[in-house]
N, C-alpha and C positions, 0 to 999 in steps of 0.2 A: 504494500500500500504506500503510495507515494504522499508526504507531506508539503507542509507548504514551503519547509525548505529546499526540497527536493526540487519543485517548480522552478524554484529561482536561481537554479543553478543554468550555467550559460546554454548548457547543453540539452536544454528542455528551450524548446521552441514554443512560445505564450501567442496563441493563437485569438482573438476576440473575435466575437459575434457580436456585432451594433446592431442593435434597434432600440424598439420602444420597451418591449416588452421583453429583452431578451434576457436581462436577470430570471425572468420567472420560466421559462423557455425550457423544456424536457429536453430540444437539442443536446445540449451539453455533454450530459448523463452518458447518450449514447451513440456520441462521437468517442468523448473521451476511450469510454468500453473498446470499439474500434482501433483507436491509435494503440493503446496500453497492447490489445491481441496482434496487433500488427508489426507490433518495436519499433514504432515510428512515436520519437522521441520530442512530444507535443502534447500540449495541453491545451483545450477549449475552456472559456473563462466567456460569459454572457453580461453585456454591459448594457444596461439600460441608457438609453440616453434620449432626451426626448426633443421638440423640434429646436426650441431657446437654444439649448446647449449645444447642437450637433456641429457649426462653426468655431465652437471654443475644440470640442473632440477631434474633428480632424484637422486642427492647426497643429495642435500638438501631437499627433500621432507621429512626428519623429524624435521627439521627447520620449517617450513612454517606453516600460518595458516589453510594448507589444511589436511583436517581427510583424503577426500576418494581422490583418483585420479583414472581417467579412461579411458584409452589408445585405443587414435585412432590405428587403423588399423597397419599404417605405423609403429608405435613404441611399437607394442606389443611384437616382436620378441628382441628388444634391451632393451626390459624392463627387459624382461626373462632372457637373457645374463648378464643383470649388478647382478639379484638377483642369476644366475649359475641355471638357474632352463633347463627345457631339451623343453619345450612347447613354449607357449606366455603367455605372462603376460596380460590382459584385466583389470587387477584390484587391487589397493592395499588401504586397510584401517588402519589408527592408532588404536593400543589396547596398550594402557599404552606406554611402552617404544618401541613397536615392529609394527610391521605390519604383518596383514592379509594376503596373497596374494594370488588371484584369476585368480588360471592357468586353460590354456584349451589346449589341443592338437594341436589345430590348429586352426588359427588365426579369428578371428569374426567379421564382416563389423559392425561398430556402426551404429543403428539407434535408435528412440526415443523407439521404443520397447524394443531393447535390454538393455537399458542403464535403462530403468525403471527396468526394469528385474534384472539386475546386485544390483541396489538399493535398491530393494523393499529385494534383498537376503540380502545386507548388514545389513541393517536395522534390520531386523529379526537376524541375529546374532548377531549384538552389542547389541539391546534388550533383546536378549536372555543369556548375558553374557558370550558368546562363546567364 
């Protein structure tokens, strides 16, 4: 069973789910289940965050100890906006100084499928040195 010092060691990849609602969000539970069976060395953490604050959240997402974030529904469209991008934004990862960002045309209902999906691709490209 992993603690919460255990999270915070470098080598634990801090994964976040933004939305509204995603503190209260069953996702978590059963990703995490997922990563921990898989040995993929990550952890899903749900951050509520509601519309007021979502400009202060993604300013500082290269402040924080979060590598990947991955955007509810609701805030994929203003993700997109804050980065000037023309889609939604579903996804953004740390690479060095910068982020990754994973656009899609149009917007994508999260579920434990897709989010594993989203990660299993991250993962493969930070691996892969991309």
């Amino acid at each position: 069973m992993q603690t919460e010092r255990d999270l915070l060691k470098k080598e634990m990849t801090i994964i976040a789910y933004a939305g509204a609602d995603a503190a209260n969000s069953k996702l978590p539970p059963v990703i995490n289940d997922y990563l921990a069976t898989n040995n993929i060395k990550a952890h899903l953490i749900g951050i509520a965050i509601n519309e007021d604050d979502f400009k202060f959240f993604i300013s500082n997402l290269k402040k924080s100890k979060v590598e990947v974030t991955v955007f509810a529904e609701e805030f994929q469209k203003k993700a997109a906006d804050f980065y000037n991008l023309n889609g939604f934004l579903i996804a953004a990862f740390k690479k060095e100084e910068d982020f990754i960002l994973v656009e899609e045309r149009e917007m994508l209902m999260m579920d434990d499928k897709k989010i594993i999906q989203i990660i299993n691709k991250i993962v493969k490209e930070r691996d892969a040195g991309i």
